[in-house]
LUMSEKE-520233 format. One record per residue (C-alpha): x, y, z. Coordinates in nm, 4 decimals, padded with zeros to 6 digits. Example, Ala and Ser with C-alpha at 12.3 -4.5 7.8 and 13.67 -1.06 7.14 Angstrom:
% LUMSEKE-520233
ATOM       xx       yy       zz
ATOM  01.2300 -00.4500  00.7800
ATOM  01.3670 -00.1060  00.7140
% end
This chain:
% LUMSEKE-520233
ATOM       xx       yy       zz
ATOM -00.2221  05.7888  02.7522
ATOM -00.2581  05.6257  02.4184
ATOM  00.1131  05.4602  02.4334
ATOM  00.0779  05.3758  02.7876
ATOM -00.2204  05.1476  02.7002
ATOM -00.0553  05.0183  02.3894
ATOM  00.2709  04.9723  02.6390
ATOM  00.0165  04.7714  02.8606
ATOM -00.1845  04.5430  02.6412
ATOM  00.1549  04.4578  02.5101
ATOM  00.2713  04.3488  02.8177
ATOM -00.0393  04.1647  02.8671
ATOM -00.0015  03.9241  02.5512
ATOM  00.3426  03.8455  02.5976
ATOM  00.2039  03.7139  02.9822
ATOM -00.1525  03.5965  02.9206
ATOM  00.0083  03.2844  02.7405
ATOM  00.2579  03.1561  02.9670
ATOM  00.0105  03.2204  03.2978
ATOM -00.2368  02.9942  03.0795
ATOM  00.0078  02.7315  03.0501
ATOM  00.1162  02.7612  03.3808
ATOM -00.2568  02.6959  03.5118
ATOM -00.2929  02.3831  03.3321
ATOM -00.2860  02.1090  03.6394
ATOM -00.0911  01.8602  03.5750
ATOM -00.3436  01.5008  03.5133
ATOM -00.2774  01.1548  03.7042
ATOM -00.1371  01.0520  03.4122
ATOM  00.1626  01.3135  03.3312
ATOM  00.2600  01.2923  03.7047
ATOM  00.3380  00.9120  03.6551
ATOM  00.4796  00.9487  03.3500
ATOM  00.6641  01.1706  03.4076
ATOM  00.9252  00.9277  03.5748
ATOM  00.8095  00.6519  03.3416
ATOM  00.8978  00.7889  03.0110
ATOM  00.9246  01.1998  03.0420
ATOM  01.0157  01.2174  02.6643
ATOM  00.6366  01.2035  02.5903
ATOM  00.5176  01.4396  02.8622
ATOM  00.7907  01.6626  02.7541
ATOM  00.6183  01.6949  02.4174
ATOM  00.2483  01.6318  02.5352
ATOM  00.3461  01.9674  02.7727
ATOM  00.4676  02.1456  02.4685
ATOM  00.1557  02.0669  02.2971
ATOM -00.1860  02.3505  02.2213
ATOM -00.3562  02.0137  02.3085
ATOM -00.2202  02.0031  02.6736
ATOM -00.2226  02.4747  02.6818
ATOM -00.5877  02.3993  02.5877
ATOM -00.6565  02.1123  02.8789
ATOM -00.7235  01.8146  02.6477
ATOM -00.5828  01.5514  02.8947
ATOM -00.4387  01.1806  02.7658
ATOM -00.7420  01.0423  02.9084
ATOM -00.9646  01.2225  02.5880
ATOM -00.6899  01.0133  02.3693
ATOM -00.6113  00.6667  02.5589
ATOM -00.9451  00.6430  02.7748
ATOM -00.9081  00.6522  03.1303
ATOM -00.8706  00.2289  03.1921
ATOM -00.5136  00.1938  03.2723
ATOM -00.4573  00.3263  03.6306
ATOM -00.2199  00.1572  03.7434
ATOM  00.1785  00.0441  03.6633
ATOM  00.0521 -00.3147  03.5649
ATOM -00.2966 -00.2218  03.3444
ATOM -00.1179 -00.0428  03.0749
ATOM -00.2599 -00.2388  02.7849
ATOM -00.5913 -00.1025  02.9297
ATOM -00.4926  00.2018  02.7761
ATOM -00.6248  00.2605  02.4045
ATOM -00.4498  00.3598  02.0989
ATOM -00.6030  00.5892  01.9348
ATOM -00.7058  00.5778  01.5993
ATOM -00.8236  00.8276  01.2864
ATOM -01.1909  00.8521  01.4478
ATOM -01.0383  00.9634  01.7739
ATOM -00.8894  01.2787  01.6088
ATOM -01.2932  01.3180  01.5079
ATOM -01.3941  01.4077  01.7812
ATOM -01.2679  01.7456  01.7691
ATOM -01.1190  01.7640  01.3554
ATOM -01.4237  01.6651  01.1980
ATOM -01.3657  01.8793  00.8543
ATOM -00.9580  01.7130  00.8653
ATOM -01.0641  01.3187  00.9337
ATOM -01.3483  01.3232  00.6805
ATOM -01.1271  01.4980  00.3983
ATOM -00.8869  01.2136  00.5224
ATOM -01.0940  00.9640  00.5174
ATOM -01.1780  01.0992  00.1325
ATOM -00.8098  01.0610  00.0213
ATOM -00.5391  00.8060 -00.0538
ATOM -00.3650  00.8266  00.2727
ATOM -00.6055  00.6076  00.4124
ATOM -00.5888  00.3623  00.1719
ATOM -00.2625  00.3638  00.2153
ATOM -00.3027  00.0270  00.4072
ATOM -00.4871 -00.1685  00.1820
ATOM -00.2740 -00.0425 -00.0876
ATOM  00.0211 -00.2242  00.0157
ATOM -00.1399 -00.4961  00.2338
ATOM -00.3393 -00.6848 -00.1157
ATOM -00.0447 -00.6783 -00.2997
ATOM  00.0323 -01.0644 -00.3696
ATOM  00.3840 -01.0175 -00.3060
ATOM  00.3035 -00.9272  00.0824
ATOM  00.2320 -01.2897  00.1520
ATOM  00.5678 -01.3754  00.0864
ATOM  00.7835 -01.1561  00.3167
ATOM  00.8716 -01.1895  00.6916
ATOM  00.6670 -01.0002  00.9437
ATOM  00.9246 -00.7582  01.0324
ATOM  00.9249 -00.6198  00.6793
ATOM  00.5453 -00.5997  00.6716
ATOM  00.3836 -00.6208  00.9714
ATOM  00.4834 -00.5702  01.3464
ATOM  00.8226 -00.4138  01.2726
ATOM  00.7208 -00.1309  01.0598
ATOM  01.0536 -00.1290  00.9125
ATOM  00.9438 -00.1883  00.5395
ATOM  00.6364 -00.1162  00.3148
ATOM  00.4224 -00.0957  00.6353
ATOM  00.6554  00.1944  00.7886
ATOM  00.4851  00.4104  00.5932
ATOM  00.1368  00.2696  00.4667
ATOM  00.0477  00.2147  00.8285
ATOM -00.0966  00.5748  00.7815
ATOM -00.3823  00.3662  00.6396
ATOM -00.6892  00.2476  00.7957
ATOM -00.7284 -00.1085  00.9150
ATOM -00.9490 -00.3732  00.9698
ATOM -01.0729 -00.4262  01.3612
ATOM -00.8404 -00.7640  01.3607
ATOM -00.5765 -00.5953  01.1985
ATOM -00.5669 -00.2971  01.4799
ATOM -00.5566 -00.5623  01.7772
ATOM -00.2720 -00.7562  01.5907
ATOM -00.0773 -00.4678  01.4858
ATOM  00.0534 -00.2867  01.8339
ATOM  00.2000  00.0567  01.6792
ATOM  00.1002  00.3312  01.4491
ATOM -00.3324  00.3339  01.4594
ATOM -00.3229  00.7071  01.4897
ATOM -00.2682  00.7724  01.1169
ATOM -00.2902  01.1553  01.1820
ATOM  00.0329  01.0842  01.3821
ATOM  00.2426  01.0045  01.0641
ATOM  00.2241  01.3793  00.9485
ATOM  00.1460  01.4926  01.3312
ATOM  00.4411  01.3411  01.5206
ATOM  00.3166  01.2886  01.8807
ATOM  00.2617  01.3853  02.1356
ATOM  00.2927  01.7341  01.9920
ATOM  00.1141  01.7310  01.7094
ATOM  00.1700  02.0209  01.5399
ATOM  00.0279  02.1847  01.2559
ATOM  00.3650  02.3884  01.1855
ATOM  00.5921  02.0526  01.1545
ATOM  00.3002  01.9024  00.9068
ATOM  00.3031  02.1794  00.6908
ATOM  00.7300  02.1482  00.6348
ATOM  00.7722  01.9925  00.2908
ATOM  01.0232  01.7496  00.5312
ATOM  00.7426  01.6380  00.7102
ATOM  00.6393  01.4542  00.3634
ATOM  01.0363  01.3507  00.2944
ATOM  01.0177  01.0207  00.5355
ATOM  00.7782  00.8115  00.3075
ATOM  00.8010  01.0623 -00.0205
ATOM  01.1573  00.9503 -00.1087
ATOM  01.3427  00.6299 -00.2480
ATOM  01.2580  00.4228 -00.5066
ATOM  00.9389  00.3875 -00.6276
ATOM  00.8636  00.7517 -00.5458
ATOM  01.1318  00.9564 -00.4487
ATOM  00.9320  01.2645 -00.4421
ATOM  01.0980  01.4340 -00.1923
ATOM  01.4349  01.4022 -00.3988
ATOM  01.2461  01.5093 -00.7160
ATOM  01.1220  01.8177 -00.5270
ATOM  01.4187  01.9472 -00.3524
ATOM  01.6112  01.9070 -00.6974
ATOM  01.3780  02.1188 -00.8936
ATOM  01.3372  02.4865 -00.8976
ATOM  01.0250  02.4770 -00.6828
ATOM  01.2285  02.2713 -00.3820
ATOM  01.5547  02.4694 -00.4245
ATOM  01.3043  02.8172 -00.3879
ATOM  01.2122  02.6621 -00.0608
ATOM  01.5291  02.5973  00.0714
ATOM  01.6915  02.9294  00.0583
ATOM  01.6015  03.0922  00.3510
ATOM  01.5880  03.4831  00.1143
ATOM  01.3245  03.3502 -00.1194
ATOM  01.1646  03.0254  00.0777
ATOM  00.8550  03.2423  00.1245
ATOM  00.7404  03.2523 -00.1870
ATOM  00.8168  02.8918 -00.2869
ATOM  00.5226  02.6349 -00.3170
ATOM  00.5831  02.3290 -00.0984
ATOM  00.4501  02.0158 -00.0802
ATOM  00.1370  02.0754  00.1183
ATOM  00.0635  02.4082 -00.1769
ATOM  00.0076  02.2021 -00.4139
ATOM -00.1251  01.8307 -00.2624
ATOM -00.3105  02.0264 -00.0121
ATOM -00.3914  02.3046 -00.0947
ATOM -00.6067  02.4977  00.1814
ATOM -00.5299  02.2686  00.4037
ATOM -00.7719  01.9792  00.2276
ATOM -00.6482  01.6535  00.3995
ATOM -00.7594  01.4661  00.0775
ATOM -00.4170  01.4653 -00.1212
ATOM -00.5494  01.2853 -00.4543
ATOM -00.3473  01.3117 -00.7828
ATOM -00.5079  01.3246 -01.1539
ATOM -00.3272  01.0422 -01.2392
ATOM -00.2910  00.8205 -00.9391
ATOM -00.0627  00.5898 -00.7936
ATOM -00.0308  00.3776 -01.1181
ATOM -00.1067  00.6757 -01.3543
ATOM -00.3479  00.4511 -01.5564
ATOM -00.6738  00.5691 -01.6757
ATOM -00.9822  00.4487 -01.8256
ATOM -01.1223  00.5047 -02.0692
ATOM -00.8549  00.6297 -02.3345
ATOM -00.9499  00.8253 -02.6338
ATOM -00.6583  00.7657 -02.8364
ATOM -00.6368  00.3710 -02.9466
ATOM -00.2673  00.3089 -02.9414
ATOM -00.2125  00.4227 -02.5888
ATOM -00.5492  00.2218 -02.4849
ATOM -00.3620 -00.0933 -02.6597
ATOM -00.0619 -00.0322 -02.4473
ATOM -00.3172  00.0120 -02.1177
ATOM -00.4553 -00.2956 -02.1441
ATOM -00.1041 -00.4356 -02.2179
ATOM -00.0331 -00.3222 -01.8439
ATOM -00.3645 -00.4084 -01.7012
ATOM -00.2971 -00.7569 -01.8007
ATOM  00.0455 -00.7604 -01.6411
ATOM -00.1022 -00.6454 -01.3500
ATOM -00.3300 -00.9257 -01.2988
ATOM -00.6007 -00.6464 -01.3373
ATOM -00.7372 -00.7672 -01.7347
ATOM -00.7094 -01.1441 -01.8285
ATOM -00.5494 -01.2587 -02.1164
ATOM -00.8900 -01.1917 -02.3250
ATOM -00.8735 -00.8279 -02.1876
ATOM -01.1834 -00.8987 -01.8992
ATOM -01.1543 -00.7479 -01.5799
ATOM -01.0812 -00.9813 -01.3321
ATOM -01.0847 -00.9801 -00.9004
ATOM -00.8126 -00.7694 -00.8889
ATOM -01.0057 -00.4277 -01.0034
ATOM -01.2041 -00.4589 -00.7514
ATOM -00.8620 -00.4084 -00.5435
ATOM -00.7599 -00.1375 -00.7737
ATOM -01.0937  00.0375 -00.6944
ATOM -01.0658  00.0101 -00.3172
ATOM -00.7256  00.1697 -00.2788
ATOM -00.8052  00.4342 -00.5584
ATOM -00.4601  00.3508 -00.7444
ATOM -00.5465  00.4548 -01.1155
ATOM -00.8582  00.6734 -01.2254
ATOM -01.1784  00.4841 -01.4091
ATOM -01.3760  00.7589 -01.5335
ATOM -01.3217  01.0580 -01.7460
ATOM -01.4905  01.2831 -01.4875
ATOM -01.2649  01.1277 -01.1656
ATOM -00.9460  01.2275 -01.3262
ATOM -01.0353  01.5475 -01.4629
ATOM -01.1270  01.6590 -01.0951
ATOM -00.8370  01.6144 -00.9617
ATOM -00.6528  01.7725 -01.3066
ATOM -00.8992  02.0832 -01.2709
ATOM -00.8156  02.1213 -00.9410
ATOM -00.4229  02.0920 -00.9609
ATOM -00.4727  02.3373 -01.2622
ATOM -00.6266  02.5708 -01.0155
ATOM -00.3107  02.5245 -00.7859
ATOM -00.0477  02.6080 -01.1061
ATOM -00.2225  02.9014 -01.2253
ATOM -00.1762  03.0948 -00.8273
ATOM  00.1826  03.1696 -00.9634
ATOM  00.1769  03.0614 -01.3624
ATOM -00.0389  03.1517 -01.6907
ATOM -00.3101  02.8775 -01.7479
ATOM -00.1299  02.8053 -02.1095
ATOM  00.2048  02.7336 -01.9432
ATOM  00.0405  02.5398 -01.6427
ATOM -00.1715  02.3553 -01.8873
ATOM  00.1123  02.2525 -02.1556
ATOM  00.3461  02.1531 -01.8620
ATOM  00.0695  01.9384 -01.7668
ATOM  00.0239  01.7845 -02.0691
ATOM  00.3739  01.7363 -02.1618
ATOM  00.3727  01.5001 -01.8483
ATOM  00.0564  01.2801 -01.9794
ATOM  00.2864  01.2755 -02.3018
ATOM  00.5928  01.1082 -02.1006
ATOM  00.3543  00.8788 -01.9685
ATOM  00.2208  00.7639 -02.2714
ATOM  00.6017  00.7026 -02.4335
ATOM  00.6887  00.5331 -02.1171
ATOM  00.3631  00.3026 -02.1390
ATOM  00.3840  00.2320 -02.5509
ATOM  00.7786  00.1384 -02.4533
ATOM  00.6368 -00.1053 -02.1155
ATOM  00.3393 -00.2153 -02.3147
ATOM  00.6376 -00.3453 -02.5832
ATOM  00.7935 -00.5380 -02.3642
ATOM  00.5016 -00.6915 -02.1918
ATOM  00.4266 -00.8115 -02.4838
ATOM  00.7433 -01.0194 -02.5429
ATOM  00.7571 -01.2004 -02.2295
ATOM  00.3676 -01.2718 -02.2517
ATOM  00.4779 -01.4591 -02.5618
ATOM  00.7427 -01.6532 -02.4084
ATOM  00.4711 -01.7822 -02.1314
ATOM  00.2758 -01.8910 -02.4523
ATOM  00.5756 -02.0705 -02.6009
ATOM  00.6093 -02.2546 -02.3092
ATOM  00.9791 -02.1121 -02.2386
ATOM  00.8373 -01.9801 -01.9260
ATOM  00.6530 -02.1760 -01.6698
ATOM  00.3999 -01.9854 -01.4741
ATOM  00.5132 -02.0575 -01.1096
ATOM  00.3655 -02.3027 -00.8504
ATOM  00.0293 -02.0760 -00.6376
ATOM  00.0647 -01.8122 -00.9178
ATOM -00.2557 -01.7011 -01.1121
ATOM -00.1244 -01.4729 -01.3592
ATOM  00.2242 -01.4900 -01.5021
ATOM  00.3808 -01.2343 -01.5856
ATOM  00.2212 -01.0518 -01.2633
ATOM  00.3436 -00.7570 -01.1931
ATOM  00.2104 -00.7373 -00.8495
ATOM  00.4897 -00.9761 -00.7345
ATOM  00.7075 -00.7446 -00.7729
ATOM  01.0867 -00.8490 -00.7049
ATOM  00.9251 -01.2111 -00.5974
ATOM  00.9684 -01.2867 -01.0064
ATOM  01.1000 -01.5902 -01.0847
ATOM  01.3021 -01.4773 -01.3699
ATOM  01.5977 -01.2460 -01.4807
ATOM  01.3858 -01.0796 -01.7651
ATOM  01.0578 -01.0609 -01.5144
ATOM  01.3020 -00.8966 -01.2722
ATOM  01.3372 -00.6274 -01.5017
ATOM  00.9983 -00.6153 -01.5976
ATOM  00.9288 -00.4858 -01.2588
ATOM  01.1872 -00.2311 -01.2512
ATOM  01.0471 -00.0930 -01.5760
ATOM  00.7147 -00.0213 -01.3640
ATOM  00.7506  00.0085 -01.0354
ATOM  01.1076  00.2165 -01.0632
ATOM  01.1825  00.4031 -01.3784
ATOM  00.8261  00.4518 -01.5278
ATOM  00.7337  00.6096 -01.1838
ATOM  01.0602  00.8040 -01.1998
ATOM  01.0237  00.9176 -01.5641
ATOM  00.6665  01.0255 -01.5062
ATOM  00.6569  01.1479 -01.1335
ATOM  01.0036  01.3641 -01.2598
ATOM  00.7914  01.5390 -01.5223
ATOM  00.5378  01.6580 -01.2915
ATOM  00.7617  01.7413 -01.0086
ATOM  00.9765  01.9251 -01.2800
ATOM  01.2902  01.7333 -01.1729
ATOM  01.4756  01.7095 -01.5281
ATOM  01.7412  01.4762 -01.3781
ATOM  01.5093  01.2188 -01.2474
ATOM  01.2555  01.2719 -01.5433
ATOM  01.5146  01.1713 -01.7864
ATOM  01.8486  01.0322 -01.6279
ATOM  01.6878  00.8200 -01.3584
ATOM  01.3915  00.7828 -01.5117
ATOM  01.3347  00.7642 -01.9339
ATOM  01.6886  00.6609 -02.0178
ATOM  01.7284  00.3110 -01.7569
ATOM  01.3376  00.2130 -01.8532
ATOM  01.5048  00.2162 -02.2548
ATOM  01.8080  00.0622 -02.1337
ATOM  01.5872 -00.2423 -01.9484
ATOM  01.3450 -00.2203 -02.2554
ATOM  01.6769 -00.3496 -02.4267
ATOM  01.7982 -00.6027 -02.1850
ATOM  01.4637 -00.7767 -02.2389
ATOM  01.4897 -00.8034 -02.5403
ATOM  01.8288 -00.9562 -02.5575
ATOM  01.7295 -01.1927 -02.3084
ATOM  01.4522 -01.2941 -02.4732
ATOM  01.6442 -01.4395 -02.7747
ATOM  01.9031 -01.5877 -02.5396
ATOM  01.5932 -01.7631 -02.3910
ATOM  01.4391 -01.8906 -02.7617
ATOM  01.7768 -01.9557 -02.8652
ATOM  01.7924 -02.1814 -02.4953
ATOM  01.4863 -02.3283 -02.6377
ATOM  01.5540 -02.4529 -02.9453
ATOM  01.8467 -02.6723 -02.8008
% end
């Protein structure tokens, strides 16, 4: 009797699900669009929201009716997901991803490219830091990609299983400011993970940026991995070096406008207690599967690569500060701050071009390597071009005195 009703209850589970589905009637809305683009039913249908009855209406409103009223219908945004994942859109609204927006949007060099590398097209920088929230203007302006939770969620399925895939990261984690995806799936963590015998017990993306699920995905070090304060006085020297290139310190060392950008998109860490929160917590995340003395002094020997990378950067900041002073270099027409970083590859000179690869390329490589455990991009794509630019400056700027002096 016992097996029978084991036999029966199986029977039952296997059922219950697809009768469920089955039950859902089909809306207004999926029996139009069904023949106007069934793609996106197709998914919506294979969705829990659609097995559990939330309709497109709960999502895009119920305006557009009709064949010609589409633009009634709204996109949704962050604060639509709300409604029903309040714990998920306030740890979001906690994190970087969405500041991803403003991130990218303030940088000076922004101004100066087309809007299909920026804005509408989402085919550049905005293709990914559209994840971040916008201003009201911005949303009308901008016709794609308000969701946010979409970006890790791919509609119209949404699914938790495809966000959790370390791939799911790999379309905005890669390339070459930070190709964290490559780092990952070259190091012994992302190699783990990819062989289907031992891919269970390998940490992935989400383990250690999210761990429990926490939507908040902040780093110790930040975007910029700058800090302040700084205990020790030589790295501090070389901080404010950077700071200063970055249009973020004048040339007296005073903060200027641009902090207050820093601030907003939560970039770099500005007290002791913010970074060591974030440290704590990825400490708690290493010591799951390692000792605390190995998680710590793998840890640390990543602050040291940053602080080598930033004394060698600082260096070099230095010398083309000097040749602004000289005169040799003209600070260009509309620009505040010269050298300034946040131009990026808008630089208006050979040895400023490589200025910018030294940060934005291999100091990110050398230090996001060492905390990824990549050794390949730590050192070869990372450590060894930042010396090799480190050089080229410097040979250029004695070609450039030597110019001078003629």
């Amino acid at each position: 009797m016992k097996i029978l009703k084991v036999f029966w209850v199986s029977i039952l589970m296997a059922v219950v699900p697809s009768i469920a589905l089955a039950a859902v009637p089909k809306s207004e809305c999926v029996k139009c669009h069904e023949k106007v683009n069934p793609g996106v039913v197709k998914q919506h249908m294979a969705s829990r929201h659609f097995s559990t009855g939330v309709d497109c209406a709960i999502c895009h409103g119920s305006d557009h009716k009709t064949m010609t009223d589409h633009k009634a219908a709204k996109m949704p945004t962050a604060a639509t997901c709300a409604t029903c994942h309040k714990q998920q859109h306030a740890q979001f609204k906690a994190g970087k991803h969405d500041l991803a927006w403003i991130a990218a949007s303030s940088m000076p060099m922004w101004t100066h490219q087309p809007k299909a590398v920026t804005g509408m097209g989402y085919r550049g920088c905005s293709g990914c830091h559209k994840i971040g929230s916008k201003a009201p203007e911005e949303v009308k302006s901008y016709k794609y990609g308000h969701a946010q939770c979409d970006a890790c969620h791919t509609r119209h399925t949404f699914s938790k299983k495809e966000a959790q895939d370390p791939r799911s990261c790999s379309n905005c984690h890669m390339g070459f400011d930070h190709p964290q995806w490559e780092m990952y799936m070259s190091s012994k963590h992302g190699i783990t993970w990819s062989i289907p015998a031992t891919s269970a017990n390998a940490p992935t993306c989400q383990t250690c940026h999210m761990p429990n699920g926490d939507h908040n995905v902040m780093t110790a070090w930040g975007f910029l991995a700058l800090r302040l304060p700084e205990d020790n006085k030589e790295w501090l020297n070389a901080r404010v070096k950077i700071l200063q290139y970055l249009g973020v310190l004048d040339e007296k060392g005073t903060p200027t406008e641009r902090l207050e950008l820093v601030k907003a998109g939560k970039v770099a860490r500005l007290t002791k207690e913010e970074f060591q929160k974030e440290r704590d917590k990825m400490m708690k995340v290493c010591t799951q599967c390692h000792s605390s003395t190995y998680a710590k002094d793998t840890l640390d020997a990543g602050d040291q690569i940053i602080k080598a990378s930033d004394l060698l950067f600082a260096e070099v900041i230095g010398i083309v500060q000097d040749l602004y002073k000289d005169g040799i270099l003209k600070k260009p027409a509309g620009w505040k701050y010269a050298p300034d970083g946040l131009q990026f590859y808008e630089a208006k000179s050979s040895i400023e071009q490589e200025l910018y690869l030294i940060f934005l390329e291999y100091r990110m490589r050398a230090f996001q390597g060492a905390f990824h455990t990549s050794n390949d991009y730590m050192h070869w794509y990372g450590w060894a071009p930042l010396k090799e630019a480190v050089q080229r400056i410097k040979d250029e700027a004695k070609n450039l005195r030597a110019e001078h002096k003629k």
